[in-house]
N, C-alpha and C positions, 0 to 999 in steps of 0.2 A: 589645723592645716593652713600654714601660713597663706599659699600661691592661691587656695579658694575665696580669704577674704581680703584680701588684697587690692582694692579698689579705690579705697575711698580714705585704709587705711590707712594705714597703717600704716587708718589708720590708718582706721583705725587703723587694718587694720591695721593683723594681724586682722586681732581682732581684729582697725581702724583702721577693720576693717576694714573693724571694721570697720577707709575710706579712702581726695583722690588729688595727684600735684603733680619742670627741663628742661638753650638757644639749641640750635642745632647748627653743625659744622658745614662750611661752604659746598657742596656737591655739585655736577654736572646736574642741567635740570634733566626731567624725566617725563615725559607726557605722563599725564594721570586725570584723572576722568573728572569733570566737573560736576560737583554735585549740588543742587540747588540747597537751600536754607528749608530744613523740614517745616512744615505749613501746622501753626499753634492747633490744635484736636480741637474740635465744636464745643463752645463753651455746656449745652448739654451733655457731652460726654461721661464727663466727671460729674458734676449738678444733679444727675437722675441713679448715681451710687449709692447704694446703701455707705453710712459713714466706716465700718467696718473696712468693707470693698476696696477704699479710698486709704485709710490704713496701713493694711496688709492683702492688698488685692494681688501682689504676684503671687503669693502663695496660695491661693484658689487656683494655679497651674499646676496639675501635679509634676511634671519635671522640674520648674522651677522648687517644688516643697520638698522633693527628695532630696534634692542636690543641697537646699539651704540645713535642712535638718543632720545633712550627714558631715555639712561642712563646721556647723555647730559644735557636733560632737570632736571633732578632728582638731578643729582648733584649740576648743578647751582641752584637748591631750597636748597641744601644740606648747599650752603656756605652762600647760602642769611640770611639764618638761624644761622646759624657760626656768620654771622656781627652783625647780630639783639642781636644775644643772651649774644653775648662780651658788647653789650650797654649798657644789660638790666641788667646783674650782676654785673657793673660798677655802674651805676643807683642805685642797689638798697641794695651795699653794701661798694661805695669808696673806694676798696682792688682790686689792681691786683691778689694778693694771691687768692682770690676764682676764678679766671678768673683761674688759674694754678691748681687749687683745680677740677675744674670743668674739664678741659682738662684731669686731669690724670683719671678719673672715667670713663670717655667717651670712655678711651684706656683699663684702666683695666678690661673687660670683653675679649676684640679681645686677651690681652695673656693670659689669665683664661681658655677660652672657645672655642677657635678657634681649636688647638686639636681636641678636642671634635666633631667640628663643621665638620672638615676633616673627621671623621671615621661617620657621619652620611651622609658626601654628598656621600661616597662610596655606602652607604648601601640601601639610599633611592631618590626617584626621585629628583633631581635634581632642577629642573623645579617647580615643588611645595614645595619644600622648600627654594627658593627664594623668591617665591611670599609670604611665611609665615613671611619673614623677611620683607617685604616689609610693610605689615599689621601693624607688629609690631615697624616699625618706621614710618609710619604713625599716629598712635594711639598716638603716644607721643608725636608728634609733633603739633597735633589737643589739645590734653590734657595739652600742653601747652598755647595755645590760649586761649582756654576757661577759664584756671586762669588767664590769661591776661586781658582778657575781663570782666572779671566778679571782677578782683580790688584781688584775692587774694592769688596771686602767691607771695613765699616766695625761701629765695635762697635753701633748703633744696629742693624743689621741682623742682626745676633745675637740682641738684644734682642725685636726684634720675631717674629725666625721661631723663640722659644722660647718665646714666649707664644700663636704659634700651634700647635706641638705641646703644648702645654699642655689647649690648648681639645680638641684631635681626645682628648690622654688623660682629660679631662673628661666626653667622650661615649663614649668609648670601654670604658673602664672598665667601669662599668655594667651594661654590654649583654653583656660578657665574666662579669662572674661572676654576674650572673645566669641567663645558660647554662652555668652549669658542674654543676647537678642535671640535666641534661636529656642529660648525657653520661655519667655513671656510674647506677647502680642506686644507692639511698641507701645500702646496706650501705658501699658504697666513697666517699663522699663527703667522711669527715673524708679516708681518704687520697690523695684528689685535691687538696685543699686544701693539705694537708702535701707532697705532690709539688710543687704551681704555687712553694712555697717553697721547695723545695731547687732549684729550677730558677732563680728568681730570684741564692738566692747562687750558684749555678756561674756564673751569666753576669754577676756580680759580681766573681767571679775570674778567670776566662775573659777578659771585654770588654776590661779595662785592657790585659791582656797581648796579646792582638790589634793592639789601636790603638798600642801601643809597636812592634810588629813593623811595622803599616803606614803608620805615622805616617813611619817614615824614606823613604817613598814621597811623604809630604807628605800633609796637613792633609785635603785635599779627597780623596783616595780613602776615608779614614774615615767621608767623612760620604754618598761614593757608595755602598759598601757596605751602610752604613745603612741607605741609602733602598731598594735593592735586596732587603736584608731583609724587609722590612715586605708584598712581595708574595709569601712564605713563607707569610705565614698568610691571603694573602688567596688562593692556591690551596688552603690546607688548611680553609677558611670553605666551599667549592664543592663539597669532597671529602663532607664530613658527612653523615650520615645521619641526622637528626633525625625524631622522632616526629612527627606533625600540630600545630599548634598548637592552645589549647584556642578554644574560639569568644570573642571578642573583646566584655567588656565593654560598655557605652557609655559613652561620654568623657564625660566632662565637664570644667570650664574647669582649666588648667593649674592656676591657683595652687589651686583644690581639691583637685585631686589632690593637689599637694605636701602640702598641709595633710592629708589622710588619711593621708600617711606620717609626716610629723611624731608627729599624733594616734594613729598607733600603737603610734610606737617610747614616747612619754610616758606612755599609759596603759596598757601593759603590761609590768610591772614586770621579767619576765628581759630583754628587749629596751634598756630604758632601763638596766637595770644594765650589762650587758654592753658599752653603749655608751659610760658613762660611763666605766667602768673601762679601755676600751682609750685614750681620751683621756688618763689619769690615768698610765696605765700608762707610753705614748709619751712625755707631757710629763717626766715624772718620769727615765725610764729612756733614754732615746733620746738625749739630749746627754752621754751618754758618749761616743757617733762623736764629737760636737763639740770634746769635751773632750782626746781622743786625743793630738792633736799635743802639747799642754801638757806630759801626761806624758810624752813622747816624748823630748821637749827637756829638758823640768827634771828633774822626780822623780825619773826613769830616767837620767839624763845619766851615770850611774856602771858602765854595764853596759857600758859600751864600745861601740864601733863607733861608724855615724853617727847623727843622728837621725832622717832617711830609714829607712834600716834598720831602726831600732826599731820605727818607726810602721807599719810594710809587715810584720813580724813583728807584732804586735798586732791589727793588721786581718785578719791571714789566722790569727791563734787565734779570734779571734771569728768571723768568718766560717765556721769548721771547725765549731764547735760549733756553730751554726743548722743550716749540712745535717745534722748528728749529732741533732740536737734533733728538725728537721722528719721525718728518716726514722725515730726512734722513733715520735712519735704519729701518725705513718701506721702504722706497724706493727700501734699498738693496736688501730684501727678504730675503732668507737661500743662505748663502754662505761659501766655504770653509776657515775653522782654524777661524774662531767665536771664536774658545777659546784663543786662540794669540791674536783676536783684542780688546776681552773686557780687556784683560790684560794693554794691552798696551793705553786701554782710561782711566781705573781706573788711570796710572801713568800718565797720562795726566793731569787727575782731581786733583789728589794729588799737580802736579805743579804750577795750576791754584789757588790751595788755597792757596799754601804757598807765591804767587807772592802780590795776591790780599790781604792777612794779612800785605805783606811787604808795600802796595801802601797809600800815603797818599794824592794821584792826584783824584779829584772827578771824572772826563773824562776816566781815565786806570782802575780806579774799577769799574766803571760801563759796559767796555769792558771787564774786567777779566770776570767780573756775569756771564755776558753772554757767554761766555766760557765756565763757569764753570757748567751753564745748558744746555750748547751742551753734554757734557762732562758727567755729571751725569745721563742726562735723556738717552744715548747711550747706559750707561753702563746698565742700570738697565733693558732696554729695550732688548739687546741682552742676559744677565744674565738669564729673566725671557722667554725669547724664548729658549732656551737650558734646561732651566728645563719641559717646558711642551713637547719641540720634544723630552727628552729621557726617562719621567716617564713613566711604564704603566699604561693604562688606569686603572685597577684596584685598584691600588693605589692610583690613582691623586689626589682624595680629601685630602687624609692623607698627600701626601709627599708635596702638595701644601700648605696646612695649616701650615705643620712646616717649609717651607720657609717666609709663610707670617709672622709668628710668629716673624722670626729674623728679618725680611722687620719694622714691626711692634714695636720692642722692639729697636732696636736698634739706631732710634732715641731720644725716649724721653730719654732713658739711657745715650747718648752721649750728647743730649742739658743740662742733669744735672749735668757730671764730666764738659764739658764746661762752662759752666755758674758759676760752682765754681771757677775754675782753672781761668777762666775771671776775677772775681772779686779779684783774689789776683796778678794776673800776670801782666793783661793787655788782649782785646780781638785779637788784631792784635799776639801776639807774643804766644795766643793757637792757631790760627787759622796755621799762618806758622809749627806750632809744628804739629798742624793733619796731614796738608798738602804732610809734609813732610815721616812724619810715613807711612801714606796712600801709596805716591810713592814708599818709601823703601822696602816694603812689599812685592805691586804687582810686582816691580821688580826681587824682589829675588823667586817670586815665578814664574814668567816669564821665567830664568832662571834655575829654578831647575829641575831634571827630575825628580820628583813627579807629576810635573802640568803637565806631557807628552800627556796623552788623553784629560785631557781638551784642548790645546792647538791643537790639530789634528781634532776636534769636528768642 
């Protein structure tokens, strides 16, 4: 279930999860509430943990263990369904183009409507409008079946019923990690964030391998299952035991509201950094996945084996290292200058790619990957705990939703200037180009005194 791990990811997720990354447009300002710089937790806090605690301490919450355990299962239906369905538009139209066609429709709702999505989880339960998204990609995913089943599914209807889970993970989203400080104590909430991530890539690795096992059952029990899925979390949404709500603002007109979250993430400078950066960060770093297969084929063509193979080894190095990444900085907890260290992993990651674009060793790029998902899944992971410890809660849905927007946009956006700039360049010498960009950036903004509160955060 895409909209639960959706954080940091994705990712991861989905999975990246399981993890987390958008300027924002000139608006009328908006009074909006000054919130202080959350004060670093006593260095005892953390120190007198059992190491375990320190680990996987959210999930010693039972609200938080349901919700992660049920979003597990959701997801891994989430990617089973992903493999089935890359088959079945392959199958049944010989074009990677609609496979690409189909991906962008699936995305065009989450920046259409996710906005949107922010200024309703403010406004209205939370909780039940998860569970509404949930319905609503279930339904599509049953209603895919059933054209399966019945002989007369067509790629139009592919199309369509992935643009409408698109919309349910547009609203869905939102409302999910905006409830995710209302499930742990904030001590534990970077390592809830950092868990929704490692849970994303499990069911990243998990999901394919599933839907290869039940795909030889054929097409449509993958996308039964699926839908089957999705009522996991809508009995663990029923289970919760959530504190009172606080009393209910007064509304006012939709597009004001958006515009107070707009006007806050703009005029508050760790907010607009943070956000820009995870744009900058995804654009830059993120069409490496894109880039994969190239090296897979060319670069690498000398390591032997197939190039299947290769690509499927590369994928589960980097993949390894994001859960290795996500469950260090869950480890950490909240600790002082978070804003110095995600800096300093962003030019970590930067270096990581520009090495691994230079490596034509099959053995050093599969040790870069994995690096380079210590590295990424760190950054996104600390990123997206620093915006939930300093948004108020009144805002969360809004100013959540326009970070996920950039999290969200600024991938497919960079796998498409990459994937051009590839085909005319070369993908090793875009990849050292991001890499390097990427470093230069977080360097100078490292050193700049602009970046002085994030940096003290």
């Amino acid at each position: 279930m895409d909209s639960l791990s959706d954080s940091s990811s994705a990712p991861a997720a989905a999975e990246a999860a399981s993890v987390a990354a958008a300027g924002s447009p000139a608006v009328p300002a908006v009074a909006v509430p000054t919130i202080p710089a959350p004060a670093a937790a006593p260095a005892t806090d953390d120190t007198a943990r059992p190491w375990l605690h320190k680990v996987v301490g959210a999930l010693f919450h039972r609200n938080f263990r349901l919700v992660w355990l049920a979003a597990l299962g959701s997801t891994i239906g989430t990617w089973m369904q992903n493999f089935a369905q890359s088959w079945l538009i392959f199958d049944l139209t010989k074009s990677n183009f609609y496979k690409g066609v189909d991906d962008a429709l699936a995305q065009l709702p989450i920046l259409l409507f996710m906005m949107i999505g922010g200024v309703i989880a403010d406004r209205h339960d939370r909780r039940k409008l998860l569970t509404g998204s949930q319905y609503v990609q279930a339904a599509s995913a049953f209603t895919l079946a059933a054209l399966l089943f019945t002989h007369r599914v067509q790629i139009w209807h592919i199309f369509a019923l992935s643009f409408i889970t698109g919309c349910g993970q547009a609203f869905g989203g939102p409302a999910y990690q905006s409830m995710i400080p209302s499930l742990v104590p904030r001590r534990d909430l970077p390592n809830a964030i950092a868990l929704n991530s490692t849970q994303f890539n499990l069911s990243r690795v998990l999901g394919p391998l599933a839907g290869n096992l039940v795909l030889a059952f054929g097409a449509a029990w993958c996308f039964s299952l699926n839908g089957l899925s999705f009522f996991i979390v809508v009995v663990a949404l029923t289970m919760l035991r959530l504190p009172p709500a606080p009393p209910a603002a007064p509304r006012k007109a939709m597009r004001e509201e958006m515009r107070g979250g707009l006007s806050y993430v703009r005029n508050d400078k760790v907010m607009l950094t943070l956000t820009v950066l995870v744009f900058v960060a995804t654009f830059l770093a993120m069409p490496i996945l894109t880039l994969l297969p190239a090296f897979a084929t060319t670069v690498l063509a000398g390591a032997g084996g197939t190039a299947a193979g290769r690509l499927s080894s590369l994928m589960a190095s980097q993949g390894l290292g994001a859960i290795l990444g996500a469950l260090v900085i869950g480890s950490l907890g909240r600790f002082r200058h978070q804003g110095t260290a995600l800096l300093a992993v962003q030019i970590s990651l930067g270096v990581m790619l520009a090495l691994f674009g230079s490596s034509s060793t099959y053995h050093l790029s599969l040790a870069l990957l994995f690096v380079c998902g210590i590295c990424s899944m760190a950054m996104f992971s600390m990123s997206f705990s620093l915006v939930q410890l300093t948004v108020p809660d009144a805002l969360r849905g809004r100013v959540v939703s326009i970070y996920m927007v950039a999290l969200r946009g600024g991938w497919p956006l960079g796998g498409l200037v990459a994937g051009a700039l590839a085909d005319r360049f070369s993908a090793p010498r875009v990849l050292m180009a991001n890499g390097t960009i990427l470093a230069i950036l977080a360097a100078g903004l490292l050193l700049s005194s602009k970046s002085r509160t994030l940096r003290q955060l």
